[in-house]
KOLTI-175798 format. One record per residue (C-alpha): residue number from 1; residue in one letter; x, y, z. Coordinates in nm, 2 decimals. Layout:
BEGIN
+-----+--------+--------+--------+--------+
! num ! residu !     px !     py !     pz !
+-----+--------+--------+--------+--------+
! NUM !      A !      X !      Y !      Z !
...
+-----+--------+--------+--------+--------+
This chain:
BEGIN
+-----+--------+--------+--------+--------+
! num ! residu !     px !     py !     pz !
+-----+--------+--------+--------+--------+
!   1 !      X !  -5.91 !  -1.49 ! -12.39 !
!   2 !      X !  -5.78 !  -1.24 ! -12.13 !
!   3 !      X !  -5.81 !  -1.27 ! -11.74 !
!   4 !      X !  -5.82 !  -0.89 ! -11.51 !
!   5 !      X !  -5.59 !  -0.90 ! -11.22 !
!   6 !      X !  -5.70 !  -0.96 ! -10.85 !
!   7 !      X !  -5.69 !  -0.61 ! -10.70 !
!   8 !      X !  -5.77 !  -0.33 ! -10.98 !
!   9 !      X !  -5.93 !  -0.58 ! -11.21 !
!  10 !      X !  -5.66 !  -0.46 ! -11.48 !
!  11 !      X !  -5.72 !  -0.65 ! -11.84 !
!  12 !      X !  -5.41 !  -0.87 ! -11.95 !
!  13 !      X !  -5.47 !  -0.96 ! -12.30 !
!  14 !      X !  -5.39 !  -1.34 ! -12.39 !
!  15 !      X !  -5.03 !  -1.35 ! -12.62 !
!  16 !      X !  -5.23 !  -1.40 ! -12.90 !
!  17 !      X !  -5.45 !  -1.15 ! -12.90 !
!  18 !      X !  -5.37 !  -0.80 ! -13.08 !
!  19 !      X !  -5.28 !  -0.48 ! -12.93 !
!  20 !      X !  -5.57 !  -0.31 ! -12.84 !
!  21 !      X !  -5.59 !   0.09 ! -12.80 !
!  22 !      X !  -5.90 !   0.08 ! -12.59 !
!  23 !      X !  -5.77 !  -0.21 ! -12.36 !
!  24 !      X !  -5.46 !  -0.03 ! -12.26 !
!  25 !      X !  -5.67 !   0.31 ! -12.21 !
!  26 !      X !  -5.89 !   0.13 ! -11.99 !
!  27 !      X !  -5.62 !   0.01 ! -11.80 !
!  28 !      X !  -5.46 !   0.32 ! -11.77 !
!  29 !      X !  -5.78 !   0.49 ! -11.67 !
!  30 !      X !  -5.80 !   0.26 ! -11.37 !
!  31 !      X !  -5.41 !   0.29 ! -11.24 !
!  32 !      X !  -5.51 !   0.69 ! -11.27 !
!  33 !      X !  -5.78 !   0.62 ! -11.07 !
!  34 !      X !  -5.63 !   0.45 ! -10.78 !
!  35 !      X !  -5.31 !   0.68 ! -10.77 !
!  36 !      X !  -5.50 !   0.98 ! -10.73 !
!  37 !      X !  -5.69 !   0.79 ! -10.43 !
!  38 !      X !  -5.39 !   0.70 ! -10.27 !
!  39 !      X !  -5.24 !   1.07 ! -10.33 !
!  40 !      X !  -5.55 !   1.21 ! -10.15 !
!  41 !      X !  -5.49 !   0.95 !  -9.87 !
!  42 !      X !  -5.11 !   0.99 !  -9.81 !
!  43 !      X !  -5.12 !   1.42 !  -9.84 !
!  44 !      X !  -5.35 !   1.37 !  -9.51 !
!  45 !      X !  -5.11 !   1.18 !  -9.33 !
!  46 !      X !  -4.86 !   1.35 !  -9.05 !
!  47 !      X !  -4.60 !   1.14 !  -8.92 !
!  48 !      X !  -4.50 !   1.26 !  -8.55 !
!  49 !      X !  -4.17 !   1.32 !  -8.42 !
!  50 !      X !  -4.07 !   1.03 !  -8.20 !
!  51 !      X !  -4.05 !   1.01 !  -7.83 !
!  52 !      X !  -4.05 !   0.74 !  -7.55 !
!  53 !      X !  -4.41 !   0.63 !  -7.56 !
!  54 !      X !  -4.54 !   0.78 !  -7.93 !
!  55 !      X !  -4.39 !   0.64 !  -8.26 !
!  56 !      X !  -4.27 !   0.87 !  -8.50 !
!  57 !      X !  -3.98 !   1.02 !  -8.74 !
!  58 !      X !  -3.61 !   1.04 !  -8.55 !
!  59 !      X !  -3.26 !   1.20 !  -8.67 !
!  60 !      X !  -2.96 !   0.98 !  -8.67 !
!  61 !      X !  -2.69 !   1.04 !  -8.47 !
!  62 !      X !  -2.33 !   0.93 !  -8.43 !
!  63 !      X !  -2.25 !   1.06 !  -8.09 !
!  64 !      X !  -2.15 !   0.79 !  -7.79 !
!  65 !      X !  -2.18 !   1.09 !  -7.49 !
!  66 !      X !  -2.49 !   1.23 !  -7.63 !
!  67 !      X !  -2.83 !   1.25 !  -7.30 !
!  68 !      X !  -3.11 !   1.32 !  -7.59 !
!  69 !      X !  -3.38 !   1.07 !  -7.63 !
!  70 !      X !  -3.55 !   1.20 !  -7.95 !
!  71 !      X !  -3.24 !   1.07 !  -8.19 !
!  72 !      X !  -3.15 !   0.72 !  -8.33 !
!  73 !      X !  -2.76 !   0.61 !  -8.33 !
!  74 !      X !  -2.57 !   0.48 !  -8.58 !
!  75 !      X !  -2.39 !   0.18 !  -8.66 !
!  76 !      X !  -2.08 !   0.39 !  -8.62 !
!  77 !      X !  -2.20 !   0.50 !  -8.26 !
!  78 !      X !  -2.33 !   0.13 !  -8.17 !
!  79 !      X !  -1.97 !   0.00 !  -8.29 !
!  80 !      X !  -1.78 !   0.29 !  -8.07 !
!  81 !      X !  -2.00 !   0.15 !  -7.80 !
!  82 !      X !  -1.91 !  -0.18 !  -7.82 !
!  83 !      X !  -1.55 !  -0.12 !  -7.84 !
!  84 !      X !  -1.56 !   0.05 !  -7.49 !
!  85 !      X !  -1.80 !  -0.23 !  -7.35 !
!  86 !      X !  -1.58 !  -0.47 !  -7.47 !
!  87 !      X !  -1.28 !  -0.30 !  -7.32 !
!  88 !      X !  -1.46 !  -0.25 !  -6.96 !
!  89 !      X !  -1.55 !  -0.61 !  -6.97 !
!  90 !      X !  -1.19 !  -0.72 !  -6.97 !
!  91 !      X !  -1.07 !  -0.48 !  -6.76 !
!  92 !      X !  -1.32 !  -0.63 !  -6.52 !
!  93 !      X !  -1.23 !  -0.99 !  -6.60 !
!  94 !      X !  -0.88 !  -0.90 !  -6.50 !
!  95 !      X !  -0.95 !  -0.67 !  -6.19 !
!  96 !      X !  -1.17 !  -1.00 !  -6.10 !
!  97 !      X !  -0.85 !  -1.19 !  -6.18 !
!  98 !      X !  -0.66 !  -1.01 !  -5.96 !
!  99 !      X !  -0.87 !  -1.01 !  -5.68 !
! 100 !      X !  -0.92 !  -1.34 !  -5.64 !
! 101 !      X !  -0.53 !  -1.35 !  -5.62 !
! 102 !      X !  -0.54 !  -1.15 !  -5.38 !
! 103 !      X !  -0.76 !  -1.29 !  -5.15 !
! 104 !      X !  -0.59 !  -1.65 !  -5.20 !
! 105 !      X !  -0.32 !  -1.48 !  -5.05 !
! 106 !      X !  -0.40 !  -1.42 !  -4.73 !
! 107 !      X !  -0.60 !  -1.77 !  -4.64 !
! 108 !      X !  -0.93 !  -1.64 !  -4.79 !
! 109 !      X !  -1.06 !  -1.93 !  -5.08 !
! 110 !      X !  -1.17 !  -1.76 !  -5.36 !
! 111 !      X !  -1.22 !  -1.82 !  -5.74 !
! 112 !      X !  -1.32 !  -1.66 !  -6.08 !
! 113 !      X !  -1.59 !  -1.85 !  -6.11 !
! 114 !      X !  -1.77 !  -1.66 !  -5.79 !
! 115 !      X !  -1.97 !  -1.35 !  -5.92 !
! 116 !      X !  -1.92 !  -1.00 !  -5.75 !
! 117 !      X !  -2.19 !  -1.06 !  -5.53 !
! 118 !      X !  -1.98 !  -1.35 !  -5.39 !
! 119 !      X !  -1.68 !  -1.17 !  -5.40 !
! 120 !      X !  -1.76 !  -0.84 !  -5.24 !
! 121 !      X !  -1.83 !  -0.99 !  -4.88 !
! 122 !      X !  -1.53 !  -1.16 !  -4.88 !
! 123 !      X !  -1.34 !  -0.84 !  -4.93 !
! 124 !      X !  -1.51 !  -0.66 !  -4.70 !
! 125 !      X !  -1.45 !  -0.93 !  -4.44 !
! 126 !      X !  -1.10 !  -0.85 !  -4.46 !
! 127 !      X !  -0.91 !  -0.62 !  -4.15 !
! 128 !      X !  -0.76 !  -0.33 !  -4.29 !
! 129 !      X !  -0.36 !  -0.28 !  -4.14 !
! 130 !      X !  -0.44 !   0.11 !  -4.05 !
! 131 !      X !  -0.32 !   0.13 !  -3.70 !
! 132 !      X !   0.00 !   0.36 !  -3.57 !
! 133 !      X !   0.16 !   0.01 !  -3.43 !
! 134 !      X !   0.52 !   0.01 !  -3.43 !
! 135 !      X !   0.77 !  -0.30 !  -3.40 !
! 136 !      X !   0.86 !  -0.18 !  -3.02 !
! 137 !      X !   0.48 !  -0.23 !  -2.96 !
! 138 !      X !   0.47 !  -0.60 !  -3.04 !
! 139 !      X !   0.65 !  -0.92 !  -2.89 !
! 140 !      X !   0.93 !  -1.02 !  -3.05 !
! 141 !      X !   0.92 !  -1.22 !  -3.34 !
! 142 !      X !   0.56 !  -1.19 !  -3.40 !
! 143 !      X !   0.45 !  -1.05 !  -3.78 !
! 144 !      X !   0.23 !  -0.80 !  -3.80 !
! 145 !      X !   0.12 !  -0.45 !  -4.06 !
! 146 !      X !   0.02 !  -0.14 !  -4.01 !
! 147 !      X !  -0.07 !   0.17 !  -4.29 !
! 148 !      X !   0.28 !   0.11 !  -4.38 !
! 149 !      X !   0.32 !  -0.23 !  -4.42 !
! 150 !      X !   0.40 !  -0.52 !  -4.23 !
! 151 !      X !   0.70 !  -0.55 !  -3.99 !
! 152 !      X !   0.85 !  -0.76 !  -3.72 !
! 153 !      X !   0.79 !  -0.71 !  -3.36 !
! 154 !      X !   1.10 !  -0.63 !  -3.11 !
! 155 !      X !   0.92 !  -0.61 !  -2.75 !
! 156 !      X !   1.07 !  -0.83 !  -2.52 !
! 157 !      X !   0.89 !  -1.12 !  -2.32 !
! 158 !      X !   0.92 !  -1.13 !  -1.95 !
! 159 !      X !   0.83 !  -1.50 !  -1.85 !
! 160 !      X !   0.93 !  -1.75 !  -1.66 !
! 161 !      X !   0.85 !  -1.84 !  -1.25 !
! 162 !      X !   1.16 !  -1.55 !  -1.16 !
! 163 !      X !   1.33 !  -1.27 !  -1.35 !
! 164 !      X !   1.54 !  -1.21 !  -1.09 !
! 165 !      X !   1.70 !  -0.86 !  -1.08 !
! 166 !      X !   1.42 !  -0.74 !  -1.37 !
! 167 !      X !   1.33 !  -0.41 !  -1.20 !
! 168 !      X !   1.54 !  -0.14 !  -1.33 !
! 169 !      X !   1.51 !  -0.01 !  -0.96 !
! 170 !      X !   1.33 !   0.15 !  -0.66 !
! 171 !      X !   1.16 !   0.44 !  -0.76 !
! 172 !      X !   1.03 !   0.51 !  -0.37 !
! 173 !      X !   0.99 !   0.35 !  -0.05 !
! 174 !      X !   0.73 !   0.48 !   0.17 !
! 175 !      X !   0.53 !   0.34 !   0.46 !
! 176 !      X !   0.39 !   0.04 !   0.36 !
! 177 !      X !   0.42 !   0.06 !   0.03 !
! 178 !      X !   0.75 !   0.00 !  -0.20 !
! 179 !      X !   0.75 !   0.15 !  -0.57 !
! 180 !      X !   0.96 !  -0.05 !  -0.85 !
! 181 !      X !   1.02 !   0.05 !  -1.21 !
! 182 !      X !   1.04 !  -0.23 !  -1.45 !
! 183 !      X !   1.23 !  -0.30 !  -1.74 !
! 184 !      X !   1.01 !  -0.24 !  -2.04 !
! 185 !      X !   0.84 !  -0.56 !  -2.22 !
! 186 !      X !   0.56 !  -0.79 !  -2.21 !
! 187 !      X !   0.49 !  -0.92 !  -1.88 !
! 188 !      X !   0.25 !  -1.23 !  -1.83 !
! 189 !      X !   0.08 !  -1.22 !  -1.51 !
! 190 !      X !   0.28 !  -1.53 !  -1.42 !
! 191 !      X !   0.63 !  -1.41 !  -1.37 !
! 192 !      X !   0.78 !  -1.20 !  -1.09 !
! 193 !      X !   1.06 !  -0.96 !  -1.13 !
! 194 !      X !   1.27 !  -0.88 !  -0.78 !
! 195 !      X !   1.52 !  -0.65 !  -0.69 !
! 196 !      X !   1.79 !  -0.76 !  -0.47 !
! 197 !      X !   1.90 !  -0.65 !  -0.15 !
! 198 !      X !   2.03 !  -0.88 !   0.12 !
! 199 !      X !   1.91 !  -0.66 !   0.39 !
! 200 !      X !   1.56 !  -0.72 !   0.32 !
! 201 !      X !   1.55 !  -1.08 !   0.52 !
! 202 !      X !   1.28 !  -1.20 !   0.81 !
! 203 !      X !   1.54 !  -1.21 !   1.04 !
! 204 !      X !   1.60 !  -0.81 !   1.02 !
! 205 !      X !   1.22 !  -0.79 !   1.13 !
! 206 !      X !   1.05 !  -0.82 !   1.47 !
! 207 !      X !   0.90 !  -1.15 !   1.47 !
! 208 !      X !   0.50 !  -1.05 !   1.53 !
! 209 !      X !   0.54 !  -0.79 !   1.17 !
! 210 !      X !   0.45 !  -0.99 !   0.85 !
! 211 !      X !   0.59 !  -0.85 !   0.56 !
! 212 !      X !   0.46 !  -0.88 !   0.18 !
! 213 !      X !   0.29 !  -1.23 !   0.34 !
! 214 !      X !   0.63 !  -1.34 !   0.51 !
! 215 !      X !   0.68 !  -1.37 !   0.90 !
! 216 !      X !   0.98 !  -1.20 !   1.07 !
! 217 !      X !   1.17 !  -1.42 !   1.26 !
! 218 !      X !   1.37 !  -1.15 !   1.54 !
! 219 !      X !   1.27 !  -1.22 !   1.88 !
! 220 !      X !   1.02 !  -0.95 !   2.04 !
! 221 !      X !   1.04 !  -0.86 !   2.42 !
! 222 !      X !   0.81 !  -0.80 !   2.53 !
! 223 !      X !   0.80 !  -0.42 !   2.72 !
! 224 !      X !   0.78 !  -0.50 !   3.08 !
! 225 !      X !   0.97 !  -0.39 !   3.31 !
! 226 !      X !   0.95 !  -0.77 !   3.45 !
! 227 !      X !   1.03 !  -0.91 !   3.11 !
! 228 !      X !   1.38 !  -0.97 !   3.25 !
! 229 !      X !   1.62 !  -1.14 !   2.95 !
! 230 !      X !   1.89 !  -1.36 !   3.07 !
! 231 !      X !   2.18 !  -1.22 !   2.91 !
! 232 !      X !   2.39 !  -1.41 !   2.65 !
! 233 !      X !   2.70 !  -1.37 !   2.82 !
! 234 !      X !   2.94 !  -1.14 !   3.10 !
! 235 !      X !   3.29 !  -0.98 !   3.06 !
! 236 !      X !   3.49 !  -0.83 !   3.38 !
! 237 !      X !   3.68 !  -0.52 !   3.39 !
! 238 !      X !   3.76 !  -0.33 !   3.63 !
! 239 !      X !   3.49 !  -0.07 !   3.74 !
! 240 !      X !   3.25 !  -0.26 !   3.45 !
! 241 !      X !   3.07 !  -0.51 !   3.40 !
! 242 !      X !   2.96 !  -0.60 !   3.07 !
! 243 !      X !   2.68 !  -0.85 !   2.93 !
! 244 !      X !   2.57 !  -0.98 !   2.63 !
! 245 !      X !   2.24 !  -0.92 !   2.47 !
! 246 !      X !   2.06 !  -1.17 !   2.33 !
! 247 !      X !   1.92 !  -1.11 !   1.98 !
! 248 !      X !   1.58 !  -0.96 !   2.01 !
! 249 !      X !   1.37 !  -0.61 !   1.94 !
! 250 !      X !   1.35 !  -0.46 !   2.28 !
! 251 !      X !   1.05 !  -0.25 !   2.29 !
! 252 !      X !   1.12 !   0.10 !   2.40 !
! 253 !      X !   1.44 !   0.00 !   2.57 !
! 254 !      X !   1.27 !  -0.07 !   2.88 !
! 255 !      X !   1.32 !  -0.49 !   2.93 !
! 256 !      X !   1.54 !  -0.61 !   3.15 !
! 257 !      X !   1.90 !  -0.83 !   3.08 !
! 258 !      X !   2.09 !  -1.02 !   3.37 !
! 259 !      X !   2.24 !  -1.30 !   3.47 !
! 260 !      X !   2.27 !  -1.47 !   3.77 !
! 261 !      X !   2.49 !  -1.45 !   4.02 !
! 262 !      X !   2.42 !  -1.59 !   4.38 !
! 263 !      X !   2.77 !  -1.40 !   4.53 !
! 264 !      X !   2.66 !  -1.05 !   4.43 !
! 265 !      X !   2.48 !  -0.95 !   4.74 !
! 266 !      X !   2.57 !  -0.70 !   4.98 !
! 267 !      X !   2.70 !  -0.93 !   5.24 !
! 268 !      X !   2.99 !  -0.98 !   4.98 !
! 269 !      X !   3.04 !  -0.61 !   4.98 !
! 270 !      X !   3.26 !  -0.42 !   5.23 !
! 271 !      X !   2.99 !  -0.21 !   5.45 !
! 272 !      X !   2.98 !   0.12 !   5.27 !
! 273 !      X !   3.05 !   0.07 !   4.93 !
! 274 !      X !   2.82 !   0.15 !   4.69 !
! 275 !      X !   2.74 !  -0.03 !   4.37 !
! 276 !      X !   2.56 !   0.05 !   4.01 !
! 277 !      X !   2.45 !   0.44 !   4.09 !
! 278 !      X !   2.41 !   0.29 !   4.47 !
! 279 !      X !   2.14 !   0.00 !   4.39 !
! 280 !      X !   2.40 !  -0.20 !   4.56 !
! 281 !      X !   2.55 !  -0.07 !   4.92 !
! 282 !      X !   2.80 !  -0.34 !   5.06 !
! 283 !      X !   2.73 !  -0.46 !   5.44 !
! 284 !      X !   3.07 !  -0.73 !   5.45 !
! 285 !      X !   3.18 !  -0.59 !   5.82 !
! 286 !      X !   3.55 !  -0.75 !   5.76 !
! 287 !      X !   3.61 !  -1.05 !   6.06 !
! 288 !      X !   3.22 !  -1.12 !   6.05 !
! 289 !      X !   3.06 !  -1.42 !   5.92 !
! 290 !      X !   2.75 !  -1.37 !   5.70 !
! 291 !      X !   2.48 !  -1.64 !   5.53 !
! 292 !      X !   2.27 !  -1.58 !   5.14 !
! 293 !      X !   2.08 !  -1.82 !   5.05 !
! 294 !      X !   1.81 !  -1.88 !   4.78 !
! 295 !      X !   1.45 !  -1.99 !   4.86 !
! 296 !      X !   1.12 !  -2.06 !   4.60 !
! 297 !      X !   0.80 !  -2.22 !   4.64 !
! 298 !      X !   0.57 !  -2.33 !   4.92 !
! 299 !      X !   0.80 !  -2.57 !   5.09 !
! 300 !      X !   0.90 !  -2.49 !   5.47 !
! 301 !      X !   1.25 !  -2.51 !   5.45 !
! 302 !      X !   1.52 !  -2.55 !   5.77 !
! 303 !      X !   1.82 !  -2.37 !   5.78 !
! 304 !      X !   2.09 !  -2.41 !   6.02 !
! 305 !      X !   2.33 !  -2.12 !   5.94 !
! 306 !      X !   2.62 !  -2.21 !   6.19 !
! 307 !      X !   2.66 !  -1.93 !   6.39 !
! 308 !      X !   2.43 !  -1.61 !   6.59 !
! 309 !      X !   2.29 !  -1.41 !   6.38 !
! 310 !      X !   2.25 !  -1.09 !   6.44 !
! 311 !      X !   2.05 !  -0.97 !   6.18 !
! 312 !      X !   1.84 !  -1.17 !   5.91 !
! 313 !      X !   1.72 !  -1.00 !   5.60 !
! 314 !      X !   1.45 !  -1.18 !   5.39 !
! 315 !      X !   1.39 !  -0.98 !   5.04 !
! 316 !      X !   1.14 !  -1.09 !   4.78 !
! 317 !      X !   1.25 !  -1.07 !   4.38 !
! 318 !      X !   0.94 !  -0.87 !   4.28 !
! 319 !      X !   0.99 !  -0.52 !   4.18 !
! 320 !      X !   0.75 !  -0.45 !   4.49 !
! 321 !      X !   0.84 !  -0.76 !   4.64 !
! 322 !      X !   0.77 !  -0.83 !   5.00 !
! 323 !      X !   1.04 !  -0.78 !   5.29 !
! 324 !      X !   1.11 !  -0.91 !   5.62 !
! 325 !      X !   1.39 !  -0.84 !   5.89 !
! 326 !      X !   1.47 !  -0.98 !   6.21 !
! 327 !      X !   1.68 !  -0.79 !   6.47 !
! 328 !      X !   1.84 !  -0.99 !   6.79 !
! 329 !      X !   1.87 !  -0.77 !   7.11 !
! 330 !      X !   2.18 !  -0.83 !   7.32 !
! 331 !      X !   2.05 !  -0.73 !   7.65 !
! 332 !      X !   1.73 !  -0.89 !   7.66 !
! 333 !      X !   1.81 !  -1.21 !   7.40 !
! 334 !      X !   1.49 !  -1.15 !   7.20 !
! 335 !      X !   1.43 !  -1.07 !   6.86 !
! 336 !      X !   1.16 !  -0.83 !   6.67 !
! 337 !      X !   1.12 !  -0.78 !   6.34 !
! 338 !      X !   0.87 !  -0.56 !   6.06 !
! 339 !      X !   0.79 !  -0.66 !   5.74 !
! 340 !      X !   0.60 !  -0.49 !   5.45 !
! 341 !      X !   0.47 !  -0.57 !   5.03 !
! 342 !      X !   0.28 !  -0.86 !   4.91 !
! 343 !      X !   0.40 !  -1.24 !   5.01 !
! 344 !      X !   0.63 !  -1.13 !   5.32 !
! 345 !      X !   0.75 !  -1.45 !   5.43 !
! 346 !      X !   0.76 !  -1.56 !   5.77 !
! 347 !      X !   1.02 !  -1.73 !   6.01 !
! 348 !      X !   0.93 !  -2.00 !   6.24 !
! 349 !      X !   1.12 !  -2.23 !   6.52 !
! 350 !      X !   1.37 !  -1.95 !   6.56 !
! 351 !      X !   1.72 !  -1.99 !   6.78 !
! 352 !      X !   2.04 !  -1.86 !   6.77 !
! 353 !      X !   2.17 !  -2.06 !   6.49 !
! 354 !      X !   1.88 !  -2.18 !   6.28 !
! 355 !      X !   1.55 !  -2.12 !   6.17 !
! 356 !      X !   1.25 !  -2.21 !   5.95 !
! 357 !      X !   1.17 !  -2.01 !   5.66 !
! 358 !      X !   0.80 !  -2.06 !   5.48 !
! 359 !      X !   0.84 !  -1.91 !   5.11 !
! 360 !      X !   0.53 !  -1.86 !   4.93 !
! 361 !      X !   0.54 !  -1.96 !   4.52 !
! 362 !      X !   0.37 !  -1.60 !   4.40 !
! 363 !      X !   0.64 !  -1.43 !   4.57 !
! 364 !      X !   0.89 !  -1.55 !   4.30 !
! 365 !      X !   1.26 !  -1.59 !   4.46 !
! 366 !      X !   1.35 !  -1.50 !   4.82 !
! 367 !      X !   1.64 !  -1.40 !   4.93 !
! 368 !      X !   1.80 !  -1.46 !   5.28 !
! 369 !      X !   2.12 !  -1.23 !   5.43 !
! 370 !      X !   2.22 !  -1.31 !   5.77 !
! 371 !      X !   2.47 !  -1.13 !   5.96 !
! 372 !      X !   2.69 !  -1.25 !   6.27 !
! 373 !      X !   2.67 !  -1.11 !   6.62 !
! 374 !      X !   2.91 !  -0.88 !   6.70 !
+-----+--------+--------+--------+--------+
């Protein structure tokens, strides 16, 4: 018996069945049928060109470089494609490689398992050598690079508590200030260079001038006309007499050396002759006796001077120092006497012979001359 099939309802006759003309027709009929439905329904169809966001028909294409987007490529363009992919990824692998090398070799831990993203701030954390330094510009023995390459630095290093002579020289000396040149190098703030010259000692300076923070040590005098220095030492010759200085700065050349002498007085002097520009005028009458002494203090003192006086000359050491003098008159055997400055001393219990002199302190040293009576 035959059966139709599911879709068209076609007859298939059963293998024992004969041919039959009308059965095949029929058939036929049917297929004819549906083929000319599905030829109305497929010349009504239009297929699009294809873009980005519509389906439709594309061209093939084998070009790698191409910017269109309306063409399909081929397996020969997708295999050209690959082969530079492929190529860029081991060109990265080994630029990776090499980087990470790289950055091993100068203290920064890297490896090739880090992505990029690791990498790059690693990199970029690395100082650049692009300065003008040269090796004269850093201290000896210390490594260092800069645009071209690294090199060995040859500047000296001045350390130490003292240099000693380490300034090539004075450049200037001016009033309170002394300019030096150094030698070139690297100084640390804690060493001093000097330059030497034995001249420069506290000893040279006057002893109230500090200089660089040290004291002088030469005596000062100072300039008073009764600053009076006791000199160091005398030489005789005739018509001089010379003394010795004692080491000092005499201010304006105005102090005053001398040493003392009790015997240079003008009752050692023959009467007339003068002395030092006349400061000294001798009184010595030859055949006469004479008397000097020395009084300080506030001490009445009695002196018995072993003859008659004649005259008696008292003379204070001050500069305007006070003065007395007594005169004996022959013909009426009394005495007068003037006096004059500040601290004029005074005679008392006067005779031929003797006499009592009352010195006063603040008058500094008086000075007695008596003369015999002719």
């Amino acid at each position: 018996m035959p059966i139709n099939t599911p879709n068209y309802g076609l007859v298939k006759p059963d293998e024992t069945e004969f041919y039959d003309v009308e059965v095949s027709n029929g058939n036929m009929d049917i297929i004819d049928t549906q083929l000319k439905l599905v030829s109305e329904k497929v010349e009504g169809i239009t297929i699009p060109d294809a873009s980005l966001i519509v389906a439709g028909k594309v061209m093939l294409s084998n070009a790698t470089n191409g910017s269109r987007e309306n063409v399909a490529p081929t397996e020969k363009a997708l295999g050209l494609v690959m082969k530079e992919a492929t190529a860029g990824k081991q060109a990265g692998i080994e630029r990776k490689n090499e980087t990470v090398a790289a950055l091993n070799s100068i203290g920064i831990p890297s490896t090739t398992n880090e992505t990029w993203a690791q990498l790059i701030p690693k990199i970029a954390a690395v100082i650049r050598a692009t300065g003008a330094a040269t090796a004269a510009d850093v201290l000896a023995g210390v490594t260092a690079s800069n645009k071209n390459g690294p090199f060995v630095g040859t500047m000296a290093k001045r350390v130490g508590a003292y240099q000693g002579t380490t300034m090539i020289g004075v450049a200037s000396v001016t009033q309170g200030v002394i300019d030096v040149m150094p030698y070139k190098g690297y100084w640390d703030g804690a060493t001093y260079g000097g330059i030497s010259d034995p001249n420069f000692h506290p000893a040279y300076w006057r002893s109230d001038v500090k200089m660089f923070g040290k004291q002088g040590t030469m005596p000062v005098r100072n300039p008073d006309m009764a600053d009076q220095i006791y000199a160091s030492s005398v030489v005789y010759g005739p018509g001089s007499l010379y003394m010795g200085i004692p080491n000092a700065h005499y201010l304006n050349g105005i102090n005053w050396a001398y040493l003392s002498e009790p015997n240079l007085n003008p009752n050692n002097v023959r009467a007339g002759v003068p002395m030092f520009n006349g400061q000294l005028v001798g009184t010595l009458i030859e055949g006469k006796k004479f008397f000097y002494g020395e009084y300080t203090g506030d001490t009445m003192v009695d002196i018995n001077i072993g003859f008659n006086w004649q005259i008696i000359q008292i003379q204070s050491s001050l500069l305007d120092g006070a003065y007395t003098v007594y005169r004996y008159d022959p013909p009426t055997g009394k005495f007068s006497y003037n006096s004059g400055g500040s601290y004029s001393p005074a005679l008392y219990n006067v005779t031929n012979t003797s006499f009592s002199l009352q010195p006063y302190g603040p008058g500094g040293v008086y000075r007695i001359y008596v003369y015999e009576r002719k």
